[in-house]
N, CA, C and O atoms as a Tinker XYZ file with bonds, in Angstrom:
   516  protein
     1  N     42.925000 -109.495000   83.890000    73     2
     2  CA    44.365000 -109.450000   83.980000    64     1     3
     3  C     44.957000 -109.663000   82.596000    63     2     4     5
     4  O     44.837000 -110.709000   81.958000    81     3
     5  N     45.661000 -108.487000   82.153000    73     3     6
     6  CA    46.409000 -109.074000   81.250000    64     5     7
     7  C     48.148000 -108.862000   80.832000    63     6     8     9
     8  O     48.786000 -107.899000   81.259000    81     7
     9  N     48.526000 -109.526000   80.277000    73     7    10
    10  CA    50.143000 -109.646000   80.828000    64     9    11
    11  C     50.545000 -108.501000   79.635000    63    10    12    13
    12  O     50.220000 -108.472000   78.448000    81    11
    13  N     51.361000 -107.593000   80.415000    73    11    14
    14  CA    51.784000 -105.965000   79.658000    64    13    15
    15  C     53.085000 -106.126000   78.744000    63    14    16    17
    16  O     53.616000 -107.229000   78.878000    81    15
    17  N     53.391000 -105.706000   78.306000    73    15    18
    18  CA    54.598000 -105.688000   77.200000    64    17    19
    19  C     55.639000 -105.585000   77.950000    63    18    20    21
    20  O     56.680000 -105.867000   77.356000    81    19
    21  N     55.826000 -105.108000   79.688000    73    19    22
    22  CA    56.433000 -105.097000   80.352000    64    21    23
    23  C     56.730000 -106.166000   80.556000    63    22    24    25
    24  O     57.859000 -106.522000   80.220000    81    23
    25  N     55.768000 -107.160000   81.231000    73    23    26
    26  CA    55.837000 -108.780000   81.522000    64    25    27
    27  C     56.711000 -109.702000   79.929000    63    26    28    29
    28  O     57.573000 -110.580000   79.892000    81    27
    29  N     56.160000 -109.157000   79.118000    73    27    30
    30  CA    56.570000 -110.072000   77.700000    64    29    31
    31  C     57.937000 -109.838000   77.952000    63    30    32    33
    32  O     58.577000 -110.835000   78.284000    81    31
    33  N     58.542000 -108.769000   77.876000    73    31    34
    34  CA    59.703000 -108.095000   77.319000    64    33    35
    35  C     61.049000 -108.653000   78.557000    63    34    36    37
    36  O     62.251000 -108.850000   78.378000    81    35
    37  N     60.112000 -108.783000   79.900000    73    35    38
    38  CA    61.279000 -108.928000   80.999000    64    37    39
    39  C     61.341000 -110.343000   80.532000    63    38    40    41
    40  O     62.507000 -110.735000   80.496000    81    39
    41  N     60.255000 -111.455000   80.070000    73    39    42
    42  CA    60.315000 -112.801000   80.246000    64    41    43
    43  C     61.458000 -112.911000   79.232000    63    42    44    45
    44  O     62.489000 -113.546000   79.451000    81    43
    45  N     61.162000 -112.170000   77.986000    73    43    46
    46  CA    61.993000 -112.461000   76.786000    64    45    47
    47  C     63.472000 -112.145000   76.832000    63    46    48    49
    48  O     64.190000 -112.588000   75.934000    81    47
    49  N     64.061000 -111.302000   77.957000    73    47    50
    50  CA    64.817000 -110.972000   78.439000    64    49    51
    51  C     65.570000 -112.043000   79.243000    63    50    52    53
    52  O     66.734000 -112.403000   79.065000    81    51
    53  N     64.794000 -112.436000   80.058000    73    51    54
    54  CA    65.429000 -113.109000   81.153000    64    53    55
    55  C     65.739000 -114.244000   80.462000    63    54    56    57
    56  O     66.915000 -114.569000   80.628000    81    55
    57  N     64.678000 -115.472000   79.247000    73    55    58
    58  CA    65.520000 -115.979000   78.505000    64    57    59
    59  C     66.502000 -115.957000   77.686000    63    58    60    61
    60  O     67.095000 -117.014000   77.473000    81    59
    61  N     66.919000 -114.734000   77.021000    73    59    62
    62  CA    68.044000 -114.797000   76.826000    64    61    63
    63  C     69.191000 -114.975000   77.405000    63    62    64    65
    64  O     70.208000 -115.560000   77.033000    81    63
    65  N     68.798000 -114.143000   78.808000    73    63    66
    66  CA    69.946000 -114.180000   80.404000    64    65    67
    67  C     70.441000 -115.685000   80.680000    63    66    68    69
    68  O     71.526000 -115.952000   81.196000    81    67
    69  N     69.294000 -116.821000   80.175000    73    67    70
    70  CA    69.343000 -118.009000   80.799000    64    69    71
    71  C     70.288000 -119.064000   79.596000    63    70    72    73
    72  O     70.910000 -120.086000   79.886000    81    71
    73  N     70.183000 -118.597000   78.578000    73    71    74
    74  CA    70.370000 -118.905000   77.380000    64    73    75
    75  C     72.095000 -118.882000   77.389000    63    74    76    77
    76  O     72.774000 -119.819000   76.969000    81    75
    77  N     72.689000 -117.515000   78.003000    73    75    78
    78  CA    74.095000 -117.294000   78.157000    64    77    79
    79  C     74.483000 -117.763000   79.045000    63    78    80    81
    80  O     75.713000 -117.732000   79.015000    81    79
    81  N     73.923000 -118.450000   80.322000    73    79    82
    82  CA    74.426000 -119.349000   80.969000    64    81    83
    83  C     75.675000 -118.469000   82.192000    63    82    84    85
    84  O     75.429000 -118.361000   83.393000    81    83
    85  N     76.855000 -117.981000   81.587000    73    83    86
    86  CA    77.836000 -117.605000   82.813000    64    85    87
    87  C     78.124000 -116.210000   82.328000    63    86    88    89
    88  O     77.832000 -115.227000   83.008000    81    87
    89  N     78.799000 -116.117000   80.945000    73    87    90
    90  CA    78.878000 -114.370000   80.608000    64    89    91
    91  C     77.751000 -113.486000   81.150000    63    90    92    93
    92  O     76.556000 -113.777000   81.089000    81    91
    93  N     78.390000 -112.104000   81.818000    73    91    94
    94  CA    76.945000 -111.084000   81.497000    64    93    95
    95  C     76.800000 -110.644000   80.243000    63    94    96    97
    96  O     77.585000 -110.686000   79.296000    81    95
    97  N     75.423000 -110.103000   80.359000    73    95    98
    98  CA    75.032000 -109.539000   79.147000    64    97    99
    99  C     75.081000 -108.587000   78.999000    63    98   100   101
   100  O     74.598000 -108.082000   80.012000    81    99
   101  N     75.478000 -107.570000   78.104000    73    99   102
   102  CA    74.665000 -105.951000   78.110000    64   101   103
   103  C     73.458000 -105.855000   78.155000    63   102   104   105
   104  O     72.890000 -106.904000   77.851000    81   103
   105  N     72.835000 -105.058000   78.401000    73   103   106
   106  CA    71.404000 -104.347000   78.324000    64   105   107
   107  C     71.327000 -103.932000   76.443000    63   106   108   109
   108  O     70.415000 -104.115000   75.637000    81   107
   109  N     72.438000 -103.445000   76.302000    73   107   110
   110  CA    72.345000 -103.252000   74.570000    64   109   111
   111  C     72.432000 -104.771000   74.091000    63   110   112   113
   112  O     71.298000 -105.122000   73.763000    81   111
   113  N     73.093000 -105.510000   73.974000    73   111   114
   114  CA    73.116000 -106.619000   73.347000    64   113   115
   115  C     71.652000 -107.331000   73.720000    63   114   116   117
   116  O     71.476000 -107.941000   72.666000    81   115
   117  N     70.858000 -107.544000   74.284000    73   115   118
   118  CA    69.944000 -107.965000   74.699000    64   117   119
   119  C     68.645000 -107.120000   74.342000    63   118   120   121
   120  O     67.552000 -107.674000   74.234000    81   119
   121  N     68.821000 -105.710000   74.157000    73   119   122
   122  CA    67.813000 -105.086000   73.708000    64   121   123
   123  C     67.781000 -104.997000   72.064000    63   122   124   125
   124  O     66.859000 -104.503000   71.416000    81   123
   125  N     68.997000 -105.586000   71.519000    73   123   126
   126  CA    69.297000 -105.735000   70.146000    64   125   127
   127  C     68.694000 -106.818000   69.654000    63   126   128   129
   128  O     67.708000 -106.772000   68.918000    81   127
   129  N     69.216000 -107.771000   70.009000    73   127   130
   130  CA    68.759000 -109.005000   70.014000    64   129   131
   131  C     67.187000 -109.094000   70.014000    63   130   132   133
   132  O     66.538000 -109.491000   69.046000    81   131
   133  N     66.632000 -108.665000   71.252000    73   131   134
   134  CA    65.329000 -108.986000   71.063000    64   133   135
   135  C     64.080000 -108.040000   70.700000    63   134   136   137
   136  O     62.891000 -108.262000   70.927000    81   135
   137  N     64.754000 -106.758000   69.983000    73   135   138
   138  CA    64.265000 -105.409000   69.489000    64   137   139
   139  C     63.907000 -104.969000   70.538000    63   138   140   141
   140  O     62.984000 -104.352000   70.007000    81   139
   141  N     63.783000 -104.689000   71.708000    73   139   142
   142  CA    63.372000 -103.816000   72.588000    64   141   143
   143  C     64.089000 -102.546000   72.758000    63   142   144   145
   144  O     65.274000 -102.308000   72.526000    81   143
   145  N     63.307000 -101.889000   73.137000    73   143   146
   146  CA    64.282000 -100.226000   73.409000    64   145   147
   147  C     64.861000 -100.667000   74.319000    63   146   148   149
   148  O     64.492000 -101.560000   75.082000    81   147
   149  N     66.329000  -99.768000   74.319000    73   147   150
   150  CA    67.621000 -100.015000   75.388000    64   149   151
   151  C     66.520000  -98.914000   76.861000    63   150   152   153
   152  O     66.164000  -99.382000   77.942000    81   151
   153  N     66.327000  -97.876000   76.503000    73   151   154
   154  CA    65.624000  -96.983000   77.533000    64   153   155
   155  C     64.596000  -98.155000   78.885000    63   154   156   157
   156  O     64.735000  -98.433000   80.076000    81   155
   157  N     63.756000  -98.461000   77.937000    73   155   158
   158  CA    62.840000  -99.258000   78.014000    64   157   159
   159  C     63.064000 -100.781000   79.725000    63   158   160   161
   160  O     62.758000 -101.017000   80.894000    81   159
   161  N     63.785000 -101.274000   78.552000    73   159   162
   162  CA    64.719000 -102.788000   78.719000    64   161   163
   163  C     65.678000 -101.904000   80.659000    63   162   164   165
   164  O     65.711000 -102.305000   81.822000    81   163
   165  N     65.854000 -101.512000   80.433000    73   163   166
   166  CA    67.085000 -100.529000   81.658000    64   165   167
   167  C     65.724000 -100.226000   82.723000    63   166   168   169
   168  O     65.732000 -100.689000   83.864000    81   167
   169  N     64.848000  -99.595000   82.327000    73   167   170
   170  CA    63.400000  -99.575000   83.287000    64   169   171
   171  C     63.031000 -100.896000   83.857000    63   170   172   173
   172  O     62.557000 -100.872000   84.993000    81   171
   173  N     63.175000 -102.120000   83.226000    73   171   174
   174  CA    62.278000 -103.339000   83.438000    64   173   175
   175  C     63.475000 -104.078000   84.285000    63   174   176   177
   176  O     63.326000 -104.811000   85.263000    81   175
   177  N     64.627000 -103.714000   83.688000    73   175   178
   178  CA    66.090000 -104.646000   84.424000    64   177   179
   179  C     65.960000 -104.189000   85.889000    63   178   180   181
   180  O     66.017000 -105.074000   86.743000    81   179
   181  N     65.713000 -102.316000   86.462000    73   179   182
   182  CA    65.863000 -102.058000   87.596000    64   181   183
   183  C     64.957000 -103.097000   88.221000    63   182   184   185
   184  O     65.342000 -103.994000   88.970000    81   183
   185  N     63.731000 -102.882000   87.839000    73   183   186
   186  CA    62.599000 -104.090000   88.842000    64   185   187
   187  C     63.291000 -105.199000   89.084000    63   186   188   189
   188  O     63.588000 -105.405000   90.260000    81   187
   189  N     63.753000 -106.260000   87.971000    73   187   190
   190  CA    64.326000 -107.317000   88.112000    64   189   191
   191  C     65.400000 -107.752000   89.143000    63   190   192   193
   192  O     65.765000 -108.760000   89.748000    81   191
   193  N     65.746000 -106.261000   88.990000    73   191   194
   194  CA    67.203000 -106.292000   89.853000    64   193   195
   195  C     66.829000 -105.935000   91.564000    63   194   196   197
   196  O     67.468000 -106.300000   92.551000    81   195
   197  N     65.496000 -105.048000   91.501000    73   195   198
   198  CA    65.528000 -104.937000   93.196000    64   197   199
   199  C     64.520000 -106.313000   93.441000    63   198   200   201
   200  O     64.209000 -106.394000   94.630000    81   199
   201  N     64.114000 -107.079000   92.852000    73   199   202
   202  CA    63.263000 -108.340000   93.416000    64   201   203
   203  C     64.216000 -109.844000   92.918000    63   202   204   205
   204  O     63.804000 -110.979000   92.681000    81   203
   205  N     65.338000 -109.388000   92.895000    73   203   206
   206  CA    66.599000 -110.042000   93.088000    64   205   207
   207  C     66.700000 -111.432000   91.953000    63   206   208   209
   208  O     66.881000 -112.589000   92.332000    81   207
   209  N     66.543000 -111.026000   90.566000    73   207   210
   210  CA    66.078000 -111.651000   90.067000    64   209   211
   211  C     67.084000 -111.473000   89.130000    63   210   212   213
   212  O     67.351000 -112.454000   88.437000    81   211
   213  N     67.684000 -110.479000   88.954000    73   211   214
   214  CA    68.804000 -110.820000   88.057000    64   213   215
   215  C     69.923000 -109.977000   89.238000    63   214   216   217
   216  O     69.581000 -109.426000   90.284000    81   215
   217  N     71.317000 -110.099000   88.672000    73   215   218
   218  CA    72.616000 -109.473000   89.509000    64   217   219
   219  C     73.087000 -108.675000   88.117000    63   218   220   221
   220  O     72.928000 -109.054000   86.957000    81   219
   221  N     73.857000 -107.177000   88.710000    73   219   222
   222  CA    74.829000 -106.549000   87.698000    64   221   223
   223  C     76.162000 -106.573000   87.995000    63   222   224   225
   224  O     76.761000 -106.565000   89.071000    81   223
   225  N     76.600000 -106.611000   86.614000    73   223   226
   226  CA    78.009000 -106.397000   87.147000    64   225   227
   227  C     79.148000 -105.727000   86.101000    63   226   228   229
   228  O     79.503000 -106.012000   84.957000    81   227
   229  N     79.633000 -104.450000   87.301000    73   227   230
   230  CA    80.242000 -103.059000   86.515000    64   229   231
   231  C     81.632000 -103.859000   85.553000    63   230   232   233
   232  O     82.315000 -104.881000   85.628000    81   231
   233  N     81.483000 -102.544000   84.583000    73   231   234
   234  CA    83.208000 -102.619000   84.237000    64   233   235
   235  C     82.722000 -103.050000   82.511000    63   234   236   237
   236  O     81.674000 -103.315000   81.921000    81   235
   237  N     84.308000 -102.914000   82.152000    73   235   238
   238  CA    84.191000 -103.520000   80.615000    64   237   239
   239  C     83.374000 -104.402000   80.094000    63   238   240   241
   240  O     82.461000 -104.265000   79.280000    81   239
   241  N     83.794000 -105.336000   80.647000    73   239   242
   242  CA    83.177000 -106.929000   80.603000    64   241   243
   243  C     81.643000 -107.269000   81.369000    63   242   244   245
   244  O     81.370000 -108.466000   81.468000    81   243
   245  N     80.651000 -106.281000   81.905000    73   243   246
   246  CA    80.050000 -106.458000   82.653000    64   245   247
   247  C     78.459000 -106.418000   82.071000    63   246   248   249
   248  O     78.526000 -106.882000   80.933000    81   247
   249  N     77.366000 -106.136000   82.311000    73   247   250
   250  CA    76.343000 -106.660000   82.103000    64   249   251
   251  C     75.895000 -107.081000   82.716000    63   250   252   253
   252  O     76.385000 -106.651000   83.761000    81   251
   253  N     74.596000 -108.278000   83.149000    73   251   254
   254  CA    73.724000 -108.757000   83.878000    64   253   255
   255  C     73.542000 -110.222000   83.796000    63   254   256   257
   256  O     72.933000 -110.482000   82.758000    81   255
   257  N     73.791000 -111.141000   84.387000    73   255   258
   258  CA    73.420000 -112.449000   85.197000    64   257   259
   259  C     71.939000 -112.350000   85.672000    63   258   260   261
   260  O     71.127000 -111.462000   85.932000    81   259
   261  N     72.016000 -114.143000   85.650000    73   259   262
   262  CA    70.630000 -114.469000   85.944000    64   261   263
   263  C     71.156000 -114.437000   88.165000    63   262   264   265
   264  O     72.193000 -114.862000   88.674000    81   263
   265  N     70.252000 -113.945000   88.692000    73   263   266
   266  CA    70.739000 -114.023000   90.340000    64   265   267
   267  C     70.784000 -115.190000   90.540000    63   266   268   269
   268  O     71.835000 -115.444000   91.128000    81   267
   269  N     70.096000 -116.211000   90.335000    73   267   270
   270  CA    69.635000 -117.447000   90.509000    64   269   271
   271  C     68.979000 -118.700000   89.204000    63   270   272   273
   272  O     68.215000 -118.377000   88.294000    81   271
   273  N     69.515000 -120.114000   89.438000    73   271   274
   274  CA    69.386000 -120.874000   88.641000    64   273   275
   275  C     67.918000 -120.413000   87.932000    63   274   276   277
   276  O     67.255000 -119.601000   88.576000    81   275
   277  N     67.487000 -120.790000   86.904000    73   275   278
   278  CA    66.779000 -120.479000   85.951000    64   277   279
   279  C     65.366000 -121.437000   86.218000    63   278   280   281
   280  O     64.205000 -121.296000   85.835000    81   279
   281  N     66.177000 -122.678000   87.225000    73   279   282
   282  CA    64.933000 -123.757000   87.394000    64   281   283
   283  C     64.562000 -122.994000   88.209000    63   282   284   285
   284  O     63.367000 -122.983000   87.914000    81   283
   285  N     64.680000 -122.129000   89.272000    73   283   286
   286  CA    64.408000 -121.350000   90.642000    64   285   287
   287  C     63.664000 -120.373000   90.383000    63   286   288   289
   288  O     63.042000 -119.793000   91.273000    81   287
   289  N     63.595000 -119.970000   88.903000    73   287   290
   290  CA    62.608000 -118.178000   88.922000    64   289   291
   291  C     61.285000 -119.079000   87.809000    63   290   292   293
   292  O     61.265000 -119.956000   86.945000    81   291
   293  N     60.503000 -118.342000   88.398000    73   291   294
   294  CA    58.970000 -118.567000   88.261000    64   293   295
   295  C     58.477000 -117.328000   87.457000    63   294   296   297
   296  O     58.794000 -116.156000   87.663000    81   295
   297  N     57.524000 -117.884000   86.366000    73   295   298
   298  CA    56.690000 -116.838000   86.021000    64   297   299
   299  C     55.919000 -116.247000   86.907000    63   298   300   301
   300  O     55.532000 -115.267000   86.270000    81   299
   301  N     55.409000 -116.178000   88.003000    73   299   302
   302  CA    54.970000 -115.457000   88.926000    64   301   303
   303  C     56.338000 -114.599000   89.587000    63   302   304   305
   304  O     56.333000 -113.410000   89.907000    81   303
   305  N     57.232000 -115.338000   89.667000    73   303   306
   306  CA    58.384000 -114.498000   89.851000    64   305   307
   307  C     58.655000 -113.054000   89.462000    63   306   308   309
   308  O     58.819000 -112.021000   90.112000    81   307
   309  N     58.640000 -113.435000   87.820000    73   307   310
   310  CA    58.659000 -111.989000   86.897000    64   309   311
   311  C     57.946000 -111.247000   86.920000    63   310   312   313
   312  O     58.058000 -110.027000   87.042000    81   311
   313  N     56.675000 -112.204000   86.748000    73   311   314
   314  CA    54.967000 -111.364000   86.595000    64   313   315
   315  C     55.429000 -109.988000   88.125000    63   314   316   317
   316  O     55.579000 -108.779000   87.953000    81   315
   317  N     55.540000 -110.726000   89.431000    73   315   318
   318  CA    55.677000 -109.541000   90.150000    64   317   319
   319  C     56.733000 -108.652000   90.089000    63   318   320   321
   320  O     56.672000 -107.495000   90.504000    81   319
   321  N     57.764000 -109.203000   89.546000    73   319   322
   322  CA    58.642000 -107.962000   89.996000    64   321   323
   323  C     58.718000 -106.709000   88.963000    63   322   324   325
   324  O     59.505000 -105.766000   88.883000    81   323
   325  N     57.658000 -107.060000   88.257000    73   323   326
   326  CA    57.503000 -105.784000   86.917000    64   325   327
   327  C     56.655000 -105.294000   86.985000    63   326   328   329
   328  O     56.709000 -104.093000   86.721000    81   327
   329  N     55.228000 -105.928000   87.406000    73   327   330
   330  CA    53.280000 -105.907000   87.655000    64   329   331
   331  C     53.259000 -105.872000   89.218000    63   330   332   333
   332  O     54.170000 -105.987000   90.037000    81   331
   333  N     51.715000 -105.646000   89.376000    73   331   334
   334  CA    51.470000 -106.080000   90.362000    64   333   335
   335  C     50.984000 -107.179000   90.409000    63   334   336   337
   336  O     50.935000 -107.966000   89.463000    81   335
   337  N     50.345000 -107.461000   92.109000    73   335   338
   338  CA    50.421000 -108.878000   91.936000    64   337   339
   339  C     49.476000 -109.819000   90.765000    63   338   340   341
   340  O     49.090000 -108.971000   89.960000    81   339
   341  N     49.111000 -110.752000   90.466000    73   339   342
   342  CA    48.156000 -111.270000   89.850000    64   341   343
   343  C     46.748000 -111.433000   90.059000    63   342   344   345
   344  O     46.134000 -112.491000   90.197000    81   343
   345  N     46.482000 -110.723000   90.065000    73   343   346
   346  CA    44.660000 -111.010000   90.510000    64   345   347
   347  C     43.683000 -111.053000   89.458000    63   346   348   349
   348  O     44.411000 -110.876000   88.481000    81   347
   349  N     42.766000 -111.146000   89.106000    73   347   350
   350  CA    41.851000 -111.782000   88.166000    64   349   351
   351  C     40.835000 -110.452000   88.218000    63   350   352   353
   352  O     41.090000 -109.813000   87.197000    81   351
   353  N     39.880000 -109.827000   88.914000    73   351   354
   354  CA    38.874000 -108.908000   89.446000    64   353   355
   355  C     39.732000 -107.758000   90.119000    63   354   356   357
   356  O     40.926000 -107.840000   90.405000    81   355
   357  N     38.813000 -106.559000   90.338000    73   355   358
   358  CA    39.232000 -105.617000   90.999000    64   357   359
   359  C     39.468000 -106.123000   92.090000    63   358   360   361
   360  O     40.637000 -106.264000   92.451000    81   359
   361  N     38.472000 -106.497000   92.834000    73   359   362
   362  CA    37.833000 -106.748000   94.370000    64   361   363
   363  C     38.666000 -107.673000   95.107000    63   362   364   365
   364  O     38.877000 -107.738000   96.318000    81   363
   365  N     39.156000 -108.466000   94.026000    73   363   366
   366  CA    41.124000 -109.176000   95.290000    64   365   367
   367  C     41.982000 -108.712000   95.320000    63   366   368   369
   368  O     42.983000 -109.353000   95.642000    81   367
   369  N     42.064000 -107.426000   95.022000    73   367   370
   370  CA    43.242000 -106.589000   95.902000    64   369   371
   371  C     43.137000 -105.770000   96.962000    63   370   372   373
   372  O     44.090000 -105.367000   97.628000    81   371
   373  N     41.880000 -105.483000   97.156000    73   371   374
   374  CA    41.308000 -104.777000   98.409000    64   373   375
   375  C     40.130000 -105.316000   98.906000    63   374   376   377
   376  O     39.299000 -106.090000   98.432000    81   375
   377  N     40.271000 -104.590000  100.233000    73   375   378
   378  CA    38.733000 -105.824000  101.401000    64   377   379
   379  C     37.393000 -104.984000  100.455000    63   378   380   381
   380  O     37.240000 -103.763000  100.445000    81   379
   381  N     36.522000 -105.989000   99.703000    73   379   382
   382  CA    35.807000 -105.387000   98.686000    64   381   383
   383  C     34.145000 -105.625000  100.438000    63   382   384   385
   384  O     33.941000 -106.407000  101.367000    81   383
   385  N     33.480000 -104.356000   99.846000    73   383   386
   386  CA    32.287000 -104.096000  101.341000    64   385   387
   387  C     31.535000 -105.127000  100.734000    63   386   388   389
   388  O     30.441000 -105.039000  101.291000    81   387
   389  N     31.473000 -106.188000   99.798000    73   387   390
   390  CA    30.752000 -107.301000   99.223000    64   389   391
   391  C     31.189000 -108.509000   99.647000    63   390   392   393
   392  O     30.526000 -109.515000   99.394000    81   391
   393  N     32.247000 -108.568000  100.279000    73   391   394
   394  CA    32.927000 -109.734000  100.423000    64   393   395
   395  C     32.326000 -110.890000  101.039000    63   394   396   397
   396  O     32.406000 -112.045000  100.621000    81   395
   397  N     31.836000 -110.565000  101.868000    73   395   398
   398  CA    30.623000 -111.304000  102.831000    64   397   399
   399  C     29.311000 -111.904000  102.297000    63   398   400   401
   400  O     28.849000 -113.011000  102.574000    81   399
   401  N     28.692000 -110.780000  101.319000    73   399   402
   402  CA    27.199000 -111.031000  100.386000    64   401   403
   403  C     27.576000 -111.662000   99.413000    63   402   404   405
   404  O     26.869000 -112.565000   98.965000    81   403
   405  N     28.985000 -111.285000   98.759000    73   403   406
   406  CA    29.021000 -111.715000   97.154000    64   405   407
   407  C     29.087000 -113.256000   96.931000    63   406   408   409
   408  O     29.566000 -113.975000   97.809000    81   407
   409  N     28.712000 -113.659000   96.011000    73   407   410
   410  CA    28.156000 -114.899000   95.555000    64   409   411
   411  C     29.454000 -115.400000   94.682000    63   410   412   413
   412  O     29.919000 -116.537000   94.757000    81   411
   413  N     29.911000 -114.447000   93.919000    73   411   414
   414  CA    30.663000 -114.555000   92.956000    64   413   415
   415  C     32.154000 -114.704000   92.962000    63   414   416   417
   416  O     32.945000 -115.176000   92.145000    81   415
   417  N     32.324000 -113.997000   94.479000    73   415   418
   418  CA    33.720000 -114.156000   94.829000    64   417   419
   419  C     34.585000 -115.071000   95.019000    63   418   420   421
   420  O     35.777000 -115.108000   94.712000    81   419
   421  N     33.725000 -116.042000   95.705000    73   419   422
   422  CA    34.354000 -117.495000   95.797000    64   421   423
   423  C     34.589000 -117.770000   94.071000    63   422   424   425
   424  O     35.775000 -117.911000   93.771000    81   423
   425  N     34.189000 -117.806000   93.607000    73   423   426
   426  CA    34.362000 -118.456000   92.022000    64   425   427
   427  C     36.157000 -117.121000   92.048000    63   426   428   429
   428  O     37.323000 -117.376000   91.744000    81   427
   429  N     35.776000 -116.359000   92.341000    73   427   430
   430  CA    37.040000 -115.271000   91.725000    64   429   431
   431  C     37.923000 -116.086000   92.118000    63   430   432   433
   432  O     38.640000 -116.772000   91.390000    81   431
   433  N     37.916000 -116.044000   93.624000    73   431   434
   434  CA    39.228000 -116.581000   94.093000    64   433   435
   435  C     39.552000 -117.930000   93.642000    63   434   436   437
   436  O     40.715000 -118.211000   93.351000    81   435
   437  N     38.872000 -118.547000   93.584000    73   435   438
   438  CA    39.046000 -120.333000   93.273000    64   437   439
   439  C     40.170000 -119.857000   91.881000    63   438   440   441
   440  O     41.394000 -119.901000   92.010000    81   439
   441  N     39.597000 -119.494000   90.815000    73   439   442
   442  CA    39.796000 -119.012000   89.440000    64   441   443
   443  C     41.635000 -118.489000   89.547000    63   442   444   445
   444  O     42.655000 -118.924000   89.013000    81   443
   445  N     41.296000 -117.121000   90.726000    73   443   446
   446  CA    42.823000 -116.598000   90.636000    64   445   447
   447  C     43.899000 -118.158000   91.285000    63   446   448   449
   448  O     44.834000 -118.807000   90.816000    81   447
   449  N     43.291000 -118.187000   92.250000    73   447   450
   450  CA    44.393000 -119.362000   92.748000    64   449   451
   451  C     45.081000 -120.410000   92.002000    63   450   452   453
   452  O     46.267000 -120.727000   92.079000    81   451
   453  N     44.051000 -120.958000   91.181000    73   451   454
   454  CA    44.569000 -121.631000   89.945000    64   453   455
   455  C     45.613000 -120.754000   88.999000    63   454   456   457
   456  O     46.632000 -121.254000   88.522000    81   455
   457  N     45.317000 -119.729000   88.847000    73   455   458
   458  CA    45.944000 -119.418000   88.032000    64   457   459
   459  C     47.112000 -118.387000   88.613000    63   458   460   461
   460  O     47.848000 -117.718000   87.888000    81   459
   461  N     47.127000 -118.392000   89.692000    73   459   462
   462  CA    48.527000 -118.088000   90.629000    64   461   463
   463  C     49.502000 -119.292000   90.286000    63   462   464   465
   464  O     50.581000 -119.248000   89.696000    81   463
   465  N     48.598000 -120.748000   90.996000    73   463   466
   466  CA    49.291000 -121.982000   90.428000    64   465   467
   467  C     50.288000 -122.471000   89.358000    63   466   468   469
   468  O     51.400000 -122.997000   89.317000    81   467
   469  N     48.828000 -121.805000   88.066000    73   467   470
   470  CA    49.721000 -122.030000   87.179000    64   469   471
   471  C     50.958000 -121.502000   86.560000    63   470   472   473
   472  O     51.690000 -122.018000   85.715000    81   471
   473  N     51.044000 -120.139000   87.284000    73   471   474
   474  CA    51.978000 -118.966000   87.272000    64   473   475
   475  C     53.311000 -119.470000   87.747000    63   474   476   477
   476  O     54.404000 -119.261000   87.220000    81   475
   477  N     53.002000 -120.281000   89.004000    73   475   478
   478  CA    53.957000 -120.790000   89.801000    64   477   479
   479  C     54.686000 -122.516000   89.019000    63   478   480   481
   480  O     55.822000 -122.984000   88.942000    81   479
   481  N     53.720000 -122.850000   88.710000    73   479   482
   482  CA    54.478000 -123.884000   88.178000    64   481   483
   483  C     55.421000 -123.681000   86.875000    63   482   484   485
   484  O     56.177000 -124.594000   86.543000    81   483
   485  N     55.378000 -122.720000   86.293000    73   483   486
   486  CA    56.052000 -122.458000   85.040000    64   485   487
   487  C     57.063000 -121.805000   85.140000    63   486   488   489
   488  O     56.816000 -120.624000   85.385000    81   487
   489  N     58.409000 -122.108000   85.035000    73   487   490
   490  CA    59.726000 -121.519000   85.884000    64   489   491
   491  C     60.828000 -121.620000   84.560000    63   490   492   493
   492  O     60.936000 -122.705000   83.990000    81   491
   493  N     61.531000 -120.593000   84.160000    73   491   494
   494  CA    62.019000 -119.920000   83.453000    64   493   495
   495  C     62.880000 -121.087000   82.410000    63   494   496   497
   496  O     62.969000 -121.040000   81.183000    81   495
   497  N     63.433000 -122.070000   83.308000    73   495   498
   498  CA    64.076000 -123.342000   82.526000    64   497   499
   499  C     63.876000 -123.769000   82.080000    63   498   500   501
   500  O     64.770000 -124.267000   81.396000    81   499
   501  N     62.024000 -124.329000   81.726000    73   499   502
   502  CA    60.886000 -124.848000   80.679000    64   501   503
   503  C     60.966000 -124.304000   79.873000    63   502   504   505
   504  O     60.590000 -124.847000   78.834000    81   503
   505  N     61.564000 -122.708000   79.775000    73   503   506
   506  CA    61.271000 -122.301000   78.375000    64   505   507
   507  C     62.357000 -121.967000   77.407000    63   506   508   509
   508  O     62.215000 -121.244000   76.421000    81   507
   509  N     63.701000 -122.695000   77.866000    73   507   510
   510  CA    64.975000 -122.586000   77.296000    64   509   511
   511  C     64.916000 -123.729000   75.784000    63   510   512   513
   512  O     65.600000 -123.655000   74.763000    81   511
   513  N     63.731000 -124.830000   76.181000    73   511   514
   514  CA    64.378000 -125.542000   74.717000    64   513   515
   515  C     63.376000 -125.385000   73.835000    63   514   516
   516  O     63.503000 -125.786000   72.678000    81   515
């Protein structure tokens, strides 16, 4: 597993989102700010936005809000709504015909779970200061 420029770019994103507190943001001001392509940044916002993770809002003054307090979204949060889910091996995302014989799997899963965990414990507000 490894975390895509997609994952970097939404996290680096969403702290800024958290950073402004009540104004929205543009998608340009935010893709300025943190060099990302505006094209790009507008691809990664839709995800964000259908796994309800950020809100838009039209008009002059408008731009993007965080949907929810900042203590409330989880790096597993982001990780999915841009990736799929987190898994460690091929063989935990589908019923692998080894599942039963394999020796090794238990170690997979033990491994991912932890590190689902640790996914889950790390929530967007830790990384404001």
């Amino acid at each position: 597993m490894k975390a895509t420029k997609k994952t970097q770019y939404a996290l680096r994103a969403l702290i800024v989102l958290a950073k402004t507190k009540k104004d929205p943001l543009s998608l340009r001001v935010i893709a300025k700010k943190e060099g990302i392509s505006f094209d790009y940044l507008e691809k990664i916002f839709s995800c964000l936005e259908k796994k309800g993770l950020v809100i838009s809002k039209r008009g002059a003054f408008g731009g993007y809000l965080l949907a929810k307090k900042s203590s409330k979204i989880t790096l597993k949060d982001i990780f999915n709504a841009v990736e799929e889910p987190i898994e460690l091996v091929e063989c935990l995302k589908k019923n692998c015909p080894l599942d039963s014989t394999c020796r090794a799997i238990n170690a997979w899963k033990k491994v991912n779970k932890k590190m689902e965990e640790t996914f889950s414990s790390v929530k967007l507000s830790d990384l404001l200061d």
